[in-house]
N, C-alpha and C positions, 0 to 999 in steps of 0.2 A: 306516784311521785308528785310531790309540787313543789314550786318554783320559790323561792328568796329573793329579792333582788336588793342587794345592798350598794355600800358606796366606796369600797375597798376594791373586791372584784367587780367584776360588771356582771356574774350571773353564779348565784348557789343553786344548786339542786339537793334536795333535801326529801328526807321521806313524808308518809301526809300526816303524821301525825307527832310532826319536829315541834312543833308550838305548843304540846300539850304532856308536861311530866308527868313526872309516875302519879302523883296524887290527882292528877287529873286538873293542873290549873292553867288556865289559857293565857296565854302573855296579854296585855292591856293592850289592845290596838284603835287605831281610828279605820273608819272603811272608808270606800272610795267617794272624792266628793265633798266628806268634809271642810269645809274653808276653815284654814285656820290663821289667827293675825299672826300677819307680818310685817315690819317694816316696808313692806309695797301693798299692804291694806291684806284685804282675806283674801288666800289663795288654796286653793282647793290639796290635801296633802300629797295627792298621787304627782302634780306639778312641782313640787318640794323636792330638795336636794341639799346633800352635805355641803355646808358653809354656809345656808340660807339664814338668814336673819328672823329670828322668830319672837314677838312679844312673852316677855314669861311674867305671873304676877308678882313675884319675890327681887328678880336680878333684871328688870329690863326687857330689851335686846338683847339675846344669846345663840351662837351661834348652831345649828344642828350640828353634834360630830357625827354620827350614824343614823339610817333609815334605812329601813327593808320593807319586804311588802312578800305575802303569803295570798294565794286563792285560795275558799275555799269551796269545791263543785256542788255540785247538786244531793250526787250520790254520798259524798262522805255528811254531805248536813242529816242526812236520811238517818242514816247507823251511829253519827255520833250528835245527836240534838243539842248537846252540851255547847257545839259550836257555835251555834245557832244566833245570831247578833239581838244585842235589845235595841227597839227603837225609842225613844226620847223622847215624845209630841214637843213641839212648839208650844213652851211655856209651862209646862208641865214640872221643871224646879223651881219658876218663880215668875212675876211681872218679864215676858219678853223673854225668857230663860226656857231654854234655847231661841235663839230669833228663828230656830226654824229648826225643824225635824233631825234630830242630831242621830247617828247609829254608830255604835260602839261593840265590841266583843263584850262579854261578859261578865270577865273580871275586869274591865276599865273602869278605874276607880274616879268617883267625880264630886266637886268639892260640893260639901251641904255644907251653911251657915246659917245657923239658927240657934234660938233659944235653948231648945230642947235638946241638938248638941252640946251646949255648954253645960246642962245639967247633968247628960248621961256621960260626958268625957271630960269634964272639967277645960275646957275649950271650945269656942265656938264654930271654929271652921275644922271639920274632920274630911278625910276621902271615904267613900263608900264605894265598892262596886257594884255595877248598874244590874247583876240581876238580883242584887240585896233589898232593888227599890223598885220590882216590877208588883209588890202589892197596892202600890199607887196609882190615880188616874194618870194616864196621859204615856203609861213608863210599859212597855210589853214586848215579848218576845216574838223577834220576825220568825214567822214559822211557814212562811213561802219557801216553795224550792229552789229560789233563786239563786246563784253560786253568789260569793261575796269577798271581794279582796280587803284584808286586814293589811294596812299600813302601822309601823311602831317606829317610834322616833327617839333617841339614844342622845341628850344632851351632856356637857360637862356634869351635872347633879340631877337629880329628879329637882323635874318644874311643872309648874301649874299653868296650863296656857287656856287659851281663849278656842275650844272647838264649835264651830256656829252660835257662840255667843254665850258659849258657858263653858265655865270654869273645871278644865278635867284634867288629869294626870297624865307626865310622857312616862317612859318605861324605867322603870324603877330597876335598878341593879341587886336585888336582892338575890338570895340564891336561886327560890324556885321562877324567878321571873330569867333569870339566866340559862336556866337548862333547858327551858320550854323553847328559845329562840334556836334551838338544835346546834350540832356542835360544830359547821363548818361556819354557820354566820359567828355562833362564838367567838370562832378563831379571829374574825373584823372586829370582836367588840376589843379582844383583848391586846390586837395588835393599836388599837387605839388607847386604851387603858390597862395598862401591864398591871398596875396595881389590884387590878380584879382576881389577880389567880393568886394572891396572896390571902393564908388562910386565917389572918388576922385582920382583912377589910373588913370593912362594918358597914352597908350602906344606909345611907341617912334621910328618911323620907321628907319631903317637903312639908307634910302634914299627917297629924297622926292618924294611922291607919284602920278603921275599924274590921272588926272582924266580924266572919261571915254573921256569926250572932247576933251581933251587938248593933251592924249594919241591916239586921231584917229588924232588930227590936226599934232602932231610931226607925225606921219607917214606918211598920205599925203606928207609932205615936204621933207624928207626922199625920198621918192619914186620918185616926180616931180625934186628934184637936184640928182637925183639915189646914194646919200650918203648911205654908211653903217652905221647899226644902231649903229656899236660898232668900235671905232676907234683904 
């Protein structure tokens, strides 16, 4: 079993492998540690709580509605690698980008801006998930046994905030991002957002989405013109 902790209840229990759907996608989380801005400057996420004030690129200041937080131990990273966090290096998407060692799960989608975006998505700022860009320097897969607590943060819309100093993604409401967060934390999301269990919602991403393809081919190209991912 492992733990949930949200901001509805004060404690889910949930089984270990509630974060992860049938096709096998891991909800976008931050690990512990991360600072992320806030109206009282960078504060690390595991310190964060419902109603906190949080810079977003699009709206401001906006308020957290939900945050939970999953471990994950030693032994399930062992049997399921998939879990396994990517690390970021310090600067490794761009000038100062991350200001410092950023880690993330591995569908945490994180915003690339560049050229070669605009050419392959007819837009220049897209999300990509961090293990779509581990063919890059600086970007790779922690493969220590160390256990690792995933934090996911549930605003009014999907926003773009500021994690140690680069631009990533809070949890998106889509379907497979909703069933991976298991069905008792569900029950917090929807008693906050009734609209979610309506089979006509549509959720709307802050930035268009690359897919797993399309996210390993922008990096490739990235890597072979050694452009940085964030201009």
């Amino acid at each position: 079993m492992t733990q949930i902790t949200g901001t509805v209840n004060a404690t889910l229990t949930l089984y270990a492998d509630a974060t992860v759907d049938q096709s096998g996608v891991f909800v976008p989380c931050f690990t512990r540690g991360t600072m992320i801005t806030t109206d009282r400057g960078q504060v690390a996420v595991e310190d964060l709580q419902q109603g906190d004030m949080v810079w977003t690129a699009d709206n401001g200041m906006q308020p957290i509605r939900w945050i939970g937080s999953r471990v994950v131990g030693s032994v399930e990273l062992n049997l399921t690698p998939e879990l396994r966090p990517i690390r970021i290096r310090r600067g490794a998407l761009g000038a100062n980008t991350p200001e410092r060692d950023l880690t993330v799960s591995p569908q945490h989608r994180v915003l690339v801006r560049s050229g070669i975006a605009q050419k392959m998505f007819g837009t220049d700022e897209v999300l990509v998930a961090a293990k779509q860009l581990c063919q890059l320097d600086g970007i790779d897969i922690v493969r220590d046994d160390a256990e690792v607590e995933y934090f996911h943060m549930l605003f009014e819309r999907h926003e773009v905030v500021l994690s140690d100093g680069a631009l990533t993604e809070t949890l998106f409401t889509g379907p497979e991002a909703l069933r991976s967060i298991g069905a008792a934390a569900l029950e917090e999301v929807f008693a906050l957002f009734p609209e979610l269990r309506d089979m006509d919602y549509t959720a709307v991403s802050a930035r268009p989405l690359a897919s797993g393809r399309m996210g390993r081919k922008l990096a490739v190209r990235h890597a072979r013109n050694d452009k940085p991912l964030v201009m």
